[in-house]
Each structure stands twice: as C-alpha cells, then as structure tokens.
KOLDREN-939113 format. One record per residue: residue number from 1; x, y, z of N, C-alpha, C in turn. Coordinates in steps of 0.1 Angstrom, whole numbers, plus 5000, padded with zeros to 4 digits. Last residue first. Layout:
KOLDREN-939113
> NUM/X/Y/Z/X/Y/Z/X/Y/Z;
...
//
This chain:
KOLDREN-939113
> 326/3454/7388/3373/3453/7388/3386/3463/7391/3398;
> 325/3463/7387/3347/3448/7396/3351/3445/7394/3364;
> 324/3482/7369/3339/3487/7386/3343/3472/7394/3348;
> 323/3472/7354/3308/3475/7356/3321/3482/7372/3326;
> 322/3450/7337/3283/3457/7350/3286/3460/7348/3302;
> 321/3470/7306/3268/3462/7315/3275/3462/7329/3283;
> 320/3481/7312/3233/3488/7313/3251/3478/7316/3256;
> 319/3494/7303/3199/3482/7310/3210/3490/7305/3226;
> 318/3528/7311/3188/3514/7302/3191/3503/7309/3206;
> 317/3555/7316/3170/3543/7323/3178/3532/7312/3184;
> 316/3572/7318/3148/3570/7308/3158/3557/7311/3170;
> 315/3578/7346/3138/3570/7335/3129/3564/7317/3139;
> 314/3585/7366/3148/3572/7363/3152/3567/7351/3146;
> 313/3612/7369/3141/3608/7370/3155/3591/7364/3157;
> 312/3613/7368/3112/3621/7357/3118/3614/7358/3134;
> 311/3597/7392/3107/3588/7379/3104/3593/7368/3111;
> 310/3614/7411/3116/3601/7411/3125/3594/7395/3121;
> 309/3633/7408/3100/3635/7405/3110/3622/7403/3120;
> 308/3616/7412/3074/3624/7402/3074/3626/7392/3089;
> 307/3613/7438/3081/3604/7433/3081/3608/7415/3081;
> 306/3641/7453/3102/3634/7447/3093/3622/7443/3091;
> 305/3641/7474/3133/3640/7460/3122/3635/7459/3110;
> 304/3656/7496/3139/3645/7498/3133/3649/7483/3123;
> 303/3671/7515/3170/3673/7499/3158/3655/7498/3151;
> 302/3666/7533/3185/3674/7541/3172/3676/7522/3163;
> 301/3658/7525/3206/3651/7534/3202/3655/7540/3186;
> 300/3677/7509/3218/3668/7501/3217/3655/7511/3204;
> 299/3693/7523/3239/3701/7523/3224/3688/7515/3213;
> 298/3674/7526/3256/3675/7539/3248/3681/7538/3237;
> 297/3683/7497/3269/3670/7504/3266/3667/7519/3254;
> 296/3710/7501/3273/3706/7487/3262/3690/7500/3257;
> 295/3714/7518/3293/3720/7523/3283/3710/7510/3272;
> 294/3697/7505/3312/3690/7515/3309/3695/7517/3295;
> 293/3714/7480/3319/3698/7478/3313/3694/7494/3311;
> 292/3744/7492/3326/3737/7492/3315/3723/7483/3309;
> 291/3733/7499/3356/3735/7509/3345/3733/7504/3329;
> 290/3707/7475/3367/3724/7479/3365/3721/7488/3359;
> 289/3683/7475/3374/3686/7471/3384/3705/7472/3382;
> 288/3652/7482/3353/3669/7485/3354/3670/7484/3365;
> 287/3627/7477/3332/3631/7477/3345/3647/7479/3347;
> 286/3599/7496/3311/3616/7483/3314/3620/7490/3326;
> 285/3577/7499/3295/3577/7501/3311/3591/7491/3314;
> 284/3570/7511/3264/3575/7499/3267/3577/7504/3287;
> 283/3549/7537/3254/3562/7536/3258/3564/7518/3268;
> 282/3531/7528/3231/3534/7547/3231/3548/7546/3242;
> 281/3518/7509/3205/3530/7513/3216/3529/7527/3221;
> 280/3508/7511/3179/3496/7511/3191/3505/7512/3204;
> 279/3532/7507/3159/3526/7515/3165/3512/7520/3173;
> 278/3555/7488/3171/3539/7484/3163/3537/7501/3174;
> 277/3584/7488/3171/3581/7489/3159/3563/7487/3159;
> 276/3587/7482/3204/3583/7499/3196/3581/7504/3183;
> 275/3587/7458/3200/3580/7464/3210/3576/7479/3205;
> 274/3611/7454/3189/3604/7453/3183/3589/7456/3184;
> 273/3634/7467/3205/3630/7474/3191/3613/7466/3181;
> 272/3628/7454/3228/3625/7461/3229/3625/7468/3216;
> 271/3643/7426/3212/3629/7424/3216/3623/7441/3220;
> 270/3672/7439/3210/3659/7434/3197/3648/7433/3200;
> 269/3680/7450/3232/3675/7458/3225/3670/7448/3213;
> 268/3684/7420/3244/3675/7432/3249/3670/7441/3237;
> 267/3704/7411/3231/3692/7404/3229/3678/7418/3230;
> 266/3728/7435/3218/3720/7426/3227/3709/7422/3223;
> 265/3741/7435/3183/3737/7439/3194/3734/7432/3205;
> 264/3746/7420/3162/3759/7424/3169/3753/7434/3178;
> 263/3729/7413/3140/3733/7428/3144/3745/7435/3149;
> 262/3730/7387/3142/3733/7392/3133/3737/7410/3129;
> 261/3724/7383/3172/3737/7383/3169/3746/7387/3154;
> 260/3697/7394/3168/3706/7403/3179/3727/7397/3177;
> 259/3685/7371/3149/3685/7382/3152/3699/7391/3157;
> 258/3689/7351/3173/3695/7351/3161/3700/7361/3156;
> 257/3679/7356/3196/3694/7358/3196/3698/7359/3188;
> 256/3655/7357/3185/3659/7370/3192/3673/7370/3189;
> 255/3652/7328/3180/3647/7336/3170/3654/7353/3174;
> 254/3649/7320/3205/3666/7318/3198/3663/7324/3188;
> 253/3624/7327/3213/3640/7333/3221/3647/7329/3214;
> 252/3614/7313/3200/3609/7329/3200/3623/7332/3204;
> 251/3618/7288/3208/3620/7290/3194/3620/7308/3193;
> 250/3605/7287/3234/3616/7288/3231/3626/7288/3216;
> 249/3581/7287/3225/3585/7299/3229/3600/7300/3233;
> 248/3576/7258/3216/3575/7278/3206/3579/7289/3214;
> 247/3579/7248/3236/3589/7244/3227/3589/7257/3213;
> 246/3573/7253/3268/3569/7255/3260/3576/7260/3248;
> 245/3587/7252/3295/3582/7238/3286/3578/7240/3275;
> 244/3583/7272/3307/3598/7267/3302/3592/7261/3291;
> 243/3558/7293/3307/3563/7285/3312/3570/7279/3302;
> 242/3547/7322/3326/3558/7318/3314/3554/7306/3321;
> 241/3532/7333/3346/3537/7340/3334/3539/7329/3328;
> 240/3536/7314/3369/3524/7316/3363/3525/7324/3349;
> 239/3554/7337/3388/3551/7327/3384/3541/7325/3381;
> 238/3567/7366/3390/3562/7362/3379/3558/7345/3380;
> 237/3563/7375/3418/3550/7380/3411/3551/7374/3396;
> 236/3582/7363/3428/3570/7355/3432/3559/7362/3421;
> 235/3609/7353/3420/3601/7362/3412/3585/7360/3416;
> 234/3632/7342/3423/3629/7343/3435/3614/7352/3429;
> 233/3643/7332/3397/3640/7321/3404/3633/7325/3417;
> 232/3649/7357/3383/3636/7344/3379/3633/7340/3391;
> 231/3669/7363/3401/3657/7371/3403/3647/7364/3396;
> 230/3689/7345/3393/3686/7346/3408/3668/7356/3406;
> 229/3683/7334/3364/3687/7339/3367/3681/7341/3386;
> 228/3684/7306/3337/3676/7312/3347/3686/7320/3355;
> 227/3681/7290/3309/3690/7298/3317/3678/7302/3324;
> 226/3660/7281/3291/3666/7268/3297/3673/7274/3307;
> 225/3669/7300/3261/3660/7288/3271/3670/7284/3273;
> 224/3692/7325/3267/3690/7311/3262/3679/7304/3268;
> 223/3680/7360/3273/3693/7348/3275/3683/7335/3272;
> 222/3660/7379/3269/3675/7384/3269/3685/7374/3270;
> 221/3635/7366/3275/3637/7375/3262/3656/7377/3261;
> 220/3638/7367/3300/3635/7356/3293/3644/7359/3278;
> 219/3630/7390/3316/3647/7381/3313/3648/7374/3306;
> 218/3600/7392/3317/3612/7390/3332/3625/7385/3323;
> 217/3598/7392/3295/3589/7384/3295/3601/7380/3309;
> 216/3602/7423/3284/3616/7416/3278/3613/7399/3282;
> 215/3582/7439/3291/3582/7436/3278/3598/7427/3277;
> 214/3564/7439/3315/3573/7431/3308/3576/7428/3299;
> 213/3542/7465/3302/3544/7454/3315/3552/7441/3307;
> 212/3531/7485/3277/3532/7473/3282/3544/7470/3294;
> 211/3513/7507/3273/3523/7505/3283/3526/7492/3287;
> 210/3493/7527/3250/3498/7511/3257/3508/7516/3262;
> 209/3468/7549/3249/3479/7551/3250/3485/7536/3259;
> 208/3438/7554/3229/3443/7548/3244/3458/7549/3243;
> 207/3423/7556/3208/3435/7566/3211/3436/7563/3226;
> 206/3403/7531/3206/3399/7548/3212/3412/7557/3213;
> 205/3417/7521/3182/3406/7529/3185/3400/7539/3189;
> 204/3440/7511/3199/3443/7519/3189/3428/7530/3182;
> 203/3423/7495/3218/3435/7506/3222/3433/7517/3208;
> 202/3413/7480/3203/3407/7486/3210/3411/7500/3212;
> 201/3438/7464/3194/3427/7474/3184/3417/7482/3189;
> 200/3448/7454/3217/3454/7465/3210/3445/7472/3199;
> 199/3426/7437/3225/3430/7448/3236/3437/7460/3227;
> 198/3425/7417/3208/3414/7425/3214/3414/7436/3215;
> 197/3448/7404/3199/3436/7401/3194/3425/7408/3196;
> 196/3470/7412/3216/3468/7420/3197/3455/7411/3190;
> 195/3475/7403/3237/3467/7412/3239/3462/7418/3222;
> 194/3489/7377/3230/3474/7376/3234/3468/7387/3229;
> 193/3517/7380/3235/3513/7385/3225/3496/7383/3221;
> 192/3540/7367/3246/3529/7372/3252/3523/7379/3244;
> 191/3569/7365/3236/3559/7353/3241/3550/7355/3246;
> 190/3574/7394/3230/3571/7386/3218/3571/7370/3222;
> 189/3551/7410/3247/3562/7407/3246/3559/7398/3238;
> 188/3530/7425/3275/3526/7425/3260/3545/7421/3256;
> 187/3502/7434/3298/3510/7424/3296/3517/7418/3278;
> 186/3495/7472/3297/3491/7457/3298/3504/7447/3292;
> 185/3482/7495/3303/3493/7491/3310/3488/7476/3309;
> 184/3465/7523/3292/3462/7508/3292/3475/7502/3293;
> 183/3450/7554/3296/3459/7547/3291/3458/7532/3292;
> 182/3424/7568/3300/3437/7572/3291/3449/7564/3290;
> 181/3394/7565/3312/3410/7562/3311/3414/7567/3300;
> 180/3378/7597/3313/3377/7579/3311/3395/7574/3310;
> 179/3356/7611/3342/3370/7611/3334/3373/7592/3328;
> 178/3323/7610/3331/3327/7605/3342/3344/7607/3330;
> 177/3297/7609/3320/3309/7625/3319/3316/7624/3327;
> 176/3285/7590/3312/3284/7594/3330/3289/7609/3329;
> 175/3292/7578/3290/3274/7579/3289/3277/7585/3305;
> 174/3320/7572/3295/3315/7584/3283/3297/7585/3287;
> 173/3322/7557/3313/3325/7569/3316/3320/7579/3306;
> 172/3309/7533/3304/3301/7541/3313/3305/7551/3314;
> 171/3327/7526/3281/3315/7531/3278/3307/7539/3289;
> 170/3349/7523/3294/3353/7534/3288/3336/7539/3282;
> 169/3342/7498/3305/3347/7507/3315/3350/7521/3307;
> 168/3336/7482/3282/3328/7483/3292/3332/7496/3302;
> 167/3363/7479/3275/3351/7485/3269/3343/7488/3277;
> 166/3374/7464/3297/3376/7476/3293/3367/7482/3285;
> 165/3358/7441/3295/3360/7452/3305/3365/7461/3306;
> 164/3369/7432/3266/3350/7440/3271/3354/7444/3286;
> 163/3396/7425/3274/3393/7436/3266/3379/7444/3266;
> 162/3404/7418/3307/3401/7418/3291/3392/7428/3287;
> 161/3434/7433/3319/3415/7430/3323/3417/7427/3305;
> 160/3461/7453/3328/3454/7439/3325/3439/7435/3329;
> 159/3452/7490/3338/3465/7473/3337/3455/7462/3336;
> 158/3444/7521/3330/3442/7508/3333/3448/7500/3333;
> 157/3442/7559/3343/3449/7547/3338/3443/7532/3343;
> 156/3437/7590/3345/3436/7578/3350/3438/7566/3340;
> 155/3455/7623/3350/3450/7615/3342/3446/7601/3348;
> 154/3460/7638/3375/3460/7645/3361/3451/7639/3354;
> 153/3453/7635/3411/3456/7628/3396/3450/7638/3383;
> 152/3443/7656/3425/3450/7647/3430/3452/7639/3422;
> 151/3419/7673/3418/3437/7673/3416/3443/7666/3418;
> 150/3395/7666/3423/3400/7674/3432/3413/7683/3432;
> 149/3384/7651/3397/3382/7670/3398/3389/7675/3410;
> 148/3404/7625/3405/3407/7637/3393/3401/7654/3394;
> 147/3385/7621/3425/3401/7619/3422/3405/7627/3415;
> 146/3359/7616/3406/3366/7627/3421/3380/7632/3426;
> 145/3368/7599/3390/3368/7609/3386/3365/7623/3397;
> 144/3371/7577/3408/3388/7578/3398/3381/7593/3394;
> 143/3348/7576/3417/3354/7582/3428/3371/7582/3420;
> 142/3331/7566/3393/3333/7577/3402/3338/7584/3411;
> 141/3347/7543/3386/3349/7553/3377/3345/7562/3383;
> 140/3337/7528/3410/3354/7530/3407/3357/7541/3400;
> 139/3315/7522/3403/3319/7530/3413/3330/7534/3412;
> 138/3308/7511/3380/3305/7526/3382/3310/7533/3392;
> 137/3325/7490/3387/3326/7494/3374/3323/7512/3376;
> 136/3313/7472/3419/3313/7477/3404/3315/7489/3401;
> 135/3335/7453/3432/3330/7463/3433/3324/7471/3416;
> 134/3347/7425/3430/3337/7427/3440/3336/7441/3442;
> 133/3364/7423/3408/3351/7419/3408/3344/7420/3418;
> 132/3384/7447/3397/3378/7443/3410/3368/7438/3404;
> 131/3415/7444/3376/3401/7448/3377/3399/7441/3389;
> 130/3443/7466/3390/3440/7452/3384/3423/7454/3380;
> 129/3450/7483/3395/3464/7479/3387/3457/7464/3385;
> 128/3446/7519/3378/3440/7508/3388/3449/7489/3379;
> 127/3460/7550/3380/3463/7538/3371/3452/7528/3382;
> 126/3470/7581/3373/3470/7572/3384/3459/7560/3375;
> 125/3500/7603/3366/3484/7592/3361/3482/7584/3373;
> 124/3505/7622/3376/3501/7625/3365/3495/7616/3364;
> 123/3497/7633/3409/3503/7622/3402/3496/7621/3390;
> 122/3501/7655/3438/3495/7656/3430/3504/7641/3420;
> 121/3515/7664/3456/3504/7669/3457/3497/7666/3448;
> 120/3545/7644/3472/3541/7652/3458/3523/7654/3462;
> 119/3557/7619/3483/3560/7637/3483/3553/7646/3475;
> 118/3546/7595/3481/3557/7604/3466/3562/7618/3472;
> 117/3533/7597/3508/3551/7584/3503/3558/7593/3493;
> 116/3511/7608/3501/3521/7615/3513/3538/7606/3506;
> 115/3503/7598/3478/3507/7614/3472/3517/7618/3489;
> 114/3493/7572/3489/3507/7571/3473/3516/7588/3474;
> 113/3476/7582/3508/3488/7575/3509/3499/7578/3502;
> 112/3459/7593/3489/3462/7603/3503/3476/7596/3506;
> 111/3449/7572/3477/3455/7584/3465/3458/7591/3474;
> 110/3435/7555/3491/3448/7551/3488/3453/7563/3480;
> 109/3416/7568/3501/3428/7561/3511/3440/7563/3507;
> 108/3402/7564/3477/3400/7578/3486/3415/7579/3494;
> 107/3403/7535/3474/3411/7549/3463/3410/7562/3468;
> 106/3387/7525/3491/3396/7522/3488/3403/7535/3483;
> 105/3359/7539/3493/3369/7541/3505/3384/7537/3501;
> 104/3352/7533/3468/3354/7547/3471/3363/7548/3482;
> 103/3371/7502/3456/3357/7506/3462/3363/7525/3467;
> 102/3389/7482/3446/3386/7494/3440/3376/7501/3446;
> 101/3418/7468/3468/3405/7470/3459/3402/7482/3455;
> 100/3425/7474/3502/3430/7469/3488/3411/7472/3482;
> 99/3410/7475/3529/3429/7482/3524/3432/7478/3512;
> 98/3388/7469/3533/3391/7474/3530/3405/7483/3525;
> 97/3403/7444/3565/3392/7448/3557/3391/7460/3550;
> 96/3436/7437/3563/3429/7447/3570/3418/7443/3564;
> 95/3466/7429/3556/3453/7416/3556/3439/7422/3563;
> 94/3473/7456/3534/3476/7446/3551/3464/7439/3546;
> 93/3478/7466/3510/3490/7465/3520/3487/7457/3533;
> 92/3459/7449/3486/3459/7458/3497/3476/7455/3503;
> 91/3458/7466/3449/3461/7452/3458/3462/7462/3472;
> 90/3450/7489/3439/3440/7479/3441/3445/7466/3450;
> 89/3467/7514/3423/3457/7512/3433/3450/7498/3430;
> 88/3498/7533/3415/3483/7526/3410/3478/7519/3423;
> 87/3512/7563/3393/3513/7552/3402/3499/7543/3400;
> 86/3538/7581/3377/3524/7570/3379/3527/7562/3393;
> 85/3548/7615/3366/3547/7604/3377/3534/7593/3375;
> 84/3564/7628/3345/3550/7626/3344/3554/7610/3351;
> 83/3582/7662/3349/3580/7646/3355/3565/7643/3350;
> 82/3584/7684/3350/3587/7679/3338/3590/7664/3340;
> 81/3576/7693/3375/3565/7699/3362/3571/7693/3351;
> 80/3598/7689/3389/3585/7681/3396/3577/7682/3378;
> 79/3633/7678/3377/3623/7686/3382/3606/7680/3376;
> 78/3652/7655/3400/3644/7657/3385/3636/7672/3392;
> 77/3665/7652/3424/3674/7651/3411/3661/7655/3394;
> 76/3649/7650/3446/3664/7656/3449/3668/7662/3434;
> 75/3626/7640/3432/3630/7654/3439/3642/7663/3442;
> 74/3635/7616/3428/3628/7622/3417/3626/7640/3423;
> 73/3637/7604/3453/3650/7605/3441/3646/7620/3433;
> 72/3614/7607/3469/3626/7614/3474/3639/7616/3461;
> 71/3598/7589/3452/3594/7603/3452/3609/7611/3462;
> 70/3614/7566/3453/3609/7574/3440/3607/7588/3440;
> 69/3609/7559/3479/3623/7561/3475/3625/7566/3459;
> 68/3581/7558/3481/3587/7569/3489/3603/7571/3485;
> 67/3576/7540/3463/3569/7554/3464/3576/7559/3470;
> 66/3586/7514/3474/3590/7523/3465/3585/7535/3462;
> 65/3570/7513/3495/3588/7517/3499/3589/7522/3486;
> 64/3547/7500/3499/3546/7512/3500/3561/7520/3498;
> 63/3554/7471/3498/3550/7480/3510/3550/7492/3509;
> 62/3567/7471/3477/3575/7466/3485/3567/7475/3496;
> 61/3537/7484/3454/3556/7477/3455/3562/7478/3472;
> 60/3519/7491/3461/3520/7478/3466/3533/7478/3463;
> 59/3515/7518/3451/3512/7515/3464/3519/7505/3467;
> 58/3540/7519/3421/3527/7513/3425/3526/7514/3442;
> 57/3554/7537/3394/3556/7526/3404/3541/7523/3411;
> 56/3572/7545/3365/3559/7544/3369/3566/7531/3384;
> 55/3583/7575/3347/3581/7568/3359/3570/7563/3360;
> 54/3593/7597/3327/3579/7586/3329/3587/7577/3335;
> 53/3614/7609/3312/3608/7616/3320/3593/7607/3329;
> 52/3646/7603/3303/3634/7596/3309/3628/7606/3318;
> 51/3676/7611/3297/3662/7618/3298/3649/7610/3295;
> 50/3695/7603/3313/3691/7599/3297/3676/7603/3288;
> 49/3691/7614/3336/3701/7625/3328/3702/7619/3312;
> 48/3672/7598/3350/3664/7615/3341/3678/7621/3333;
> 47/3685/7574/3347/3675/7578/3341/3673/7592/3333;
> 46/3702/7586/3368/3708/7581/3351/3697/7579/3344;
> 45/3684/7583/3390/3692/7596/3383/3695/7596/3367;
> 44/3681/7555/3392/3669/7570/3389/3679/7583/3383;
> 43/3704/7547/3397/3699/7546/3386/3687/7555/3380;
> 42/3713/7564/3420/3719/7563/3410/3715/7557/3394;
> 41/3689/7550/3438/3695/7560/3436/3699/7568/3425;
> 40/3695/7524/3443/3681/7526/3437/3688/7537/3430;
> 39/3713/7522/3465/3714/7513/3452/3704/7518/3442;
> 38/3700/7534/3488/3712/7536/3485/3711/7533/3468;
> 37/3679/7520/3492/3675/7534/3481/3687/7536/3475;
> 36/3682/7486/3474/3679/7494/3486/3677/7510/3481;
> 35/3661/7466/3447/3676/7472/3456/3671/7486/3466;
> 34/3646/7430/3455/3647/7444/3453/3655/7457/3456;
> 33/3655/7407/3454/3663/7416/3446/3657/7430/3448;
> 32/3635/7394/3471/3650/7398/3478/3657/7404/3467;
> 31/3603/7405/3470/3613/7404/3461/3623/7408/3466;
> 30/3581/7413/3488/3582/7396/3483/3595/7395/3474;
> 29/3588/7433/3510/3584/7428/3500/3586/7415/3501;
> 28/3607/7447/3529/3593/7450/3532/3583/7445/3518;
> 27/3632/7441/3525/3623/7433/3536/3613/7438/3537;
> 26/3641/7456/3509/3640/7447/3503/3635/7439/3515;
> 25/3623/7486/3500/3631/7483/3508/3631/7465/3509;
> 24/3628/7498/3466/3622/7498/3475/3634/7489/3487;
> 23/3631/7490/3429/3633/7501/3443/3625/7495/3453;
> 22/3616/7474/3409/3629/7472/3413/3632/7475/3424;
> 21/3595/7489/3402/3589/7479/3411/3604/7473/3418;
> 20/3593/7510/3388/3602/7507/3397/3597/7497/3407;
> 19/3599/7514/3350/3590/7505/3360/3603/7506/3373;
> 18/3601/7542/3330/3612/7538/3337/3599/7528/3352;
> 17/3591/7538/3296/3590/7543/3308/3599/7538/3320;
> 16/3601/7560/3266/3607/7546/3278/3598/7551/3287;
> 15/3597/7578/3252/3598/7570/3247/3593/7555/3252;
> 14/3587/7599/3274/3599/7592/3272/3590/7580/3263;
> 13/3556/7624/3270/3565/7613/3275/3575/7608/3269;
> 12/3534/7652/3268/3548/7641/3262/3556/7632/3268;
> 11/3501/7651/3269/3513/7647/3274/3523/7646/3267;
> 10/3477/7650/3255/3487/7659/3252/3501/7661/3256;
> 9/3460/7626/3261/3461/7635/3270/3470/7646/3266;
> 8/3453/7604/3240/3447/7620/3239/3452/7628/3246;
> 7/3483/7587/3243/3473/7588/3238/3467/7601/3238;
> 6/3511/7609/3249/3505/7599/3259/3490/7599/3258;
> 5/3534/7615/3224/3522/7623/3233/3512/7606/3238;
> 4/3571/7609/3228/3556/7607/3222/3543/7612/3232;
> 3/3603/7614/3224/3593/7611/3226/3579/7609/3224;
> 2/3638/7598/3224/3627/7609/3224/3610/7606/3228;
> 1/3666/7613/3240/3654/7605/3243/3643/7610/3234;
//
C-alpha cells in the first residue's frame, strides 16, 4: 500500500481510505445492504492486512452501529497508534431537540458518544459532515478547537459546502488561533466533477488534504448505463446524486469501459486510477461490501493512465448542478 502525508498534518495515510458507511446493523438504518458485523468483519481485516491504515465512518451511519462494529474490528485486528481513525458530526440520531447539528452542545455530545461506540479515547480526524445554517461558523470552530486542546480529536475535518464556506471557515480559524481544518471530504468522480472549479484549487492552496466521497458515483462508474444494482435501487442517501437521463454521463461510463477493456482491467480500477492521477487527491474513500472491491481498489494504485486515456475519460463531461451539500 502506499502512501501519502494527510495535507499539513504530517500524517501518513493509505493511499485508500477504507468508507464504512457499509458496516453496521442493518435495522438500525436506512440501508438493507448494510452488512452485519459478522459479514463486516472479515473485510476490515483484509483491509489492514492490504495495509489500509485510514478508516473513515460517521455517528450517523446506521445509528451509531458502525462505530461500534469499527471500533471492536479495528481493535481486535489493527493496532490503535497505526490507525488513523475518522469519524463525523452533524446529522442527529433521534428526532430529539439538539441531537444533530453543529452547535457546542452538539459536538460536545457527540465526540463523548463516537469515542464510547469506537472504543477509543481519542479520533485522528474528526470531520463535520455537513455545513449548519442554523449555527454560526465561529461557534463550531470553537468548540472543534476545544475538541481538539482536550484530545479528543487529533485533527479536524470538512465534507461538502461550497467553496466560500469553506474559505470562510479557514479564514476565522486563522484570524481566532482557532485549530483550522485539515482536510476536505468532498463529492468528486468522473460524473461529478463540479468540485475542480472552486473547491480543488482551494484545496490545493491551502494544502488541505481531498477525500473524495463516491468516487466510483455508487456503482455507476463500474457497469453499463441503464444497469442498476439491489443497493442503487435501495440507496436512500444516493438519490438526487445522479441522474440516468443524462446522455453525457452516460457517454462518461462507456468512455470507462472503453478504456478498462482496452487494458483488460475492471471498470473500477479505471475510474479510481483516474481519481488518483490529479494530484490535489490525497486518498479516494471506497467502499467494500466483497473481497474483491478491496483487491480492485489497491490494484487501482499501480495503473497510471495515459493522457490519451485521461482525455477519452473526460472529454464528454458537462456542467452538473452542485449536489451532496445536504
């Protein structure tokens, strides 16, 4: 595996990050694919023995379940000091008054919760997984940076917002001495590709560290417009992503297969080699629910396209409104 330092923080990380939104307990979510721990298990493992050291999961996955079936794998089978754990904060677990969002009571709550579920005293990044419009900006950054002088997160992290909100959010921390993010977990694939008007030069600017979130566009990327798979179809958090109808974006996908069949590889590893050919990347966040989506993933690290091929992949392209910010 190899790897890379996690923008400024000095960190090294997997190449890969391992997303477990997959894990958890499959009645205590919105996702009937999600696999049990039994099933989880074995893949976490094959992870760290492919040497994936970057995990990332969330409060909200399946109620709180995957945290805890994360943090029991990742104990049994990895060690703690050569784990760089994520997690994140903002959607609520109950229809409660303050149990979601970014407010002090929120993230106070929630970083006591994520760190009992992971087992753990501590989580190398901790991440806000959406922006809040009903709390401001300064607050969040103050109590992410209490968060931080207590120990209870290494580093802090951001997912999907546009781009001046982020600016915005990296300028108070620096005029506050407030800790400023360090990374940026955003919506990024070769039918999603928005973020390279704003967000990635941004990135690449301040030495922010990307993590894009779906990079294969849920499955899309891997099989024929027009195919659908049991987990599309039951995908509550992806609808609104993608939509079919759209005759460039299914030009993108047969552009992939093209591609991937001139290689004689998978679909997968084309779109993920291409993902890791722009260097404002630091690790792609892919999901694994079989053994070989991980082996595809790592083989993904050693294909180095063309420019030829990169032009056949992006030449169909067209503007997309941005989505995923909610």
């Amino acid at each position: 595996m190899k790897t890379k330092k996690l923008g400024r923080t000095g960190l090294d990380v997997s190449a890969l990050c391992l997303g477990c939104m997959t894990y958890g307990v499959p009645e205590r979510g919105p996702h009937p694919w999600t696999m049990t721990e039994a099933d989880s298990r074995p893949l976490l493992k094959k992870a760290l023995d492919l040497g994936f050291n970057f995990f990332d999961t969330a409060n909200f996955y399946s109620d709180g379940t995957s945290e805890e079936i994360v943090g029991r794998a990742l104990k049994d089978f990895g060690v703690r000091d050569e784990i760089v754990l994520a997690t994140k904060v903002y959607f609520p677990l109950t229809d409660r008054p303050n149990s979601g969002g970014l407010s002090r009571k929120a993230i106070f709550s929630s970083i006591d919760a994520s760190l009992k579920r992971l087992g753990t005293d501590h989580v190398d990044l901790y991440q806000i997984h959406r922006w809040d419009d009903g709390t401001p900006i300064e607050v969040t950054l103050e109590a992410l940076h209490d968060v931080v002088k207590a120990g209870k997160a290494r580093y802090i992290g951001a997912s999907s917002m546009f781009a001046w909100q982020f600016a915005k959010a990296l300028y108070i921390a620096d005029r506050n001495g407030w800790t400023r993010f360090a990374t940026m977990q955003d919506h990024y694939n070769l039918i999603s590709r928005e973020e390279e008007r704003e967000m990635l030069p941004l990135c690449a600017d301040q030495g922010i560290a990307v993590l894009p979130w779906s990079p294969l566009a849920r499955g899309r990327l891997t099989r024929d417009a027009g195919t659908t798979s049991s987990r599309q179809d039951s995908d509550v958090t992806g609808v609104g992503l993608y939509d079919a109808t759209v005759e460039a974006d299914n030009r993108v996908i047969a552009a992939v297969a093209t591609v991937a069949r001139k290689r004689g590889i998978p679909r997968a590893q084309v779109a993920l080699a291409w993902l890791l050919s722009k260097p404002v990347v630091t690790a792609p966040i892919v999901g694994a629910s079989k053994p070989g989506h991980l082996d595809d993933a790592v083989a993904a690290l050693d294909v180095t396209l063309t420019p030829d091929e990169i032009a056949t992949l992006e030449g169909s392209y067209v503007p997309h409104a941005p989505v995923g910010f909610s």
